[in-house]
N, C-alpha and C positions, 0 to 999 in steps of 0.2 A: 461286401465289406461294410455296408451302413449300419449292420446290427453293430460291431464294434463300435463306432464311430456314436452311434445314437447316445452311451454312456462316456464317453472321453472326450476332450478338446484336440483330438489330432485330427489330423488334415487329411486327405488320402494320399497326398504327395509325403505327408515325412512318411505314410506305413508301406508305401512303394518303397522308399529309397533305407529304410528301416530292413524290410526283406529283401532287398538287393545288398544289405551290410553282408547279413547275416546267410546270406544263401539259402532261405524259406521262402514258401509260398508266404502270398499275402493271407491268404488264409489263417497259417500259425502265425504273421507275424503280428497283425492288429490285436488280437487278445494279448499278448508279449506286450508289446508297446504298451498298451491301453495298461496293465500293470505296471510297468515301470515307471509311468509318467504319475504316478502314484507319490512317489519317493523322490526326495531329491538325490539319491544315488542314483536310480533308476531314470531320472532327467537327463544328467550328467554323464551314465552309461549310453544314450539317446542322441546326446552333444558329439560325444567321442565317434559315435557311427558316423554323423552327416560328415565333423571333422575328416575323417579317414575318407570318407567318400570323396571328398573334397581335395582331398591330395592326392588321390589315386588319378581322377580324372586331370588335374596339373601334370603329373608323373607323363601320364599317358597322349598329352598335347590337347585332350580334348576342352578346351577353355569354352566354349556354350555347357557343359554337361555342369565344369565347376562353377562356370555363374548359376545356372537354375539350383544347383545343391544351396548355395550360399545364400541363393535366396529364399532358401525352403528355414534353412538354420538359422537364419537372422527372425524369419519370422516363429519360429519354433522358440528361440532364444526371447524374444517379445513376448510370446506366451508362457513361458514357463521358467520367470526369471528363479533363482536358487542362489 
């Protein structure tokens, strides 16, 4: 995943929980990401996954999964204010 990563400001934690949105390998998901973060739709598309991540793990009682999410998005959100 570092060739991705070598050109973008993501973390390998949001292109983890990016490909866990979306149901892809990290593989397709880091070049994805690393586009989108491009845009500020594409940001904001990025916001909307961790969000959902985020609530699905509440949904589901797991509250360690939605704190590490929220810490991954607060710092994504710090990086890529829009």
């Amino acid at each position: 995943m570092q060739d991705c990563l070598d050109y973008c400001d993501l973390t390998d934690e949001e292109v983890e929980l990016f490909a866990e949105h979306e149901h892809i390998p990290q593989e397709i998901a880091g070049p994805m990401a690393c586009s989108l973060v491009q845009t500020d739709e594409g940001v904001e598309i990025i916001c909307s996954c961790l969000s959902d991540l985020v609530s699905d793990a509440m949904t589901q009682g797991a509250i360690d999964k939605a704190e590490h999410v929220l810490h991954v998005y607060a710092e994504f959100r710090s990086a890529h204010p829009v």
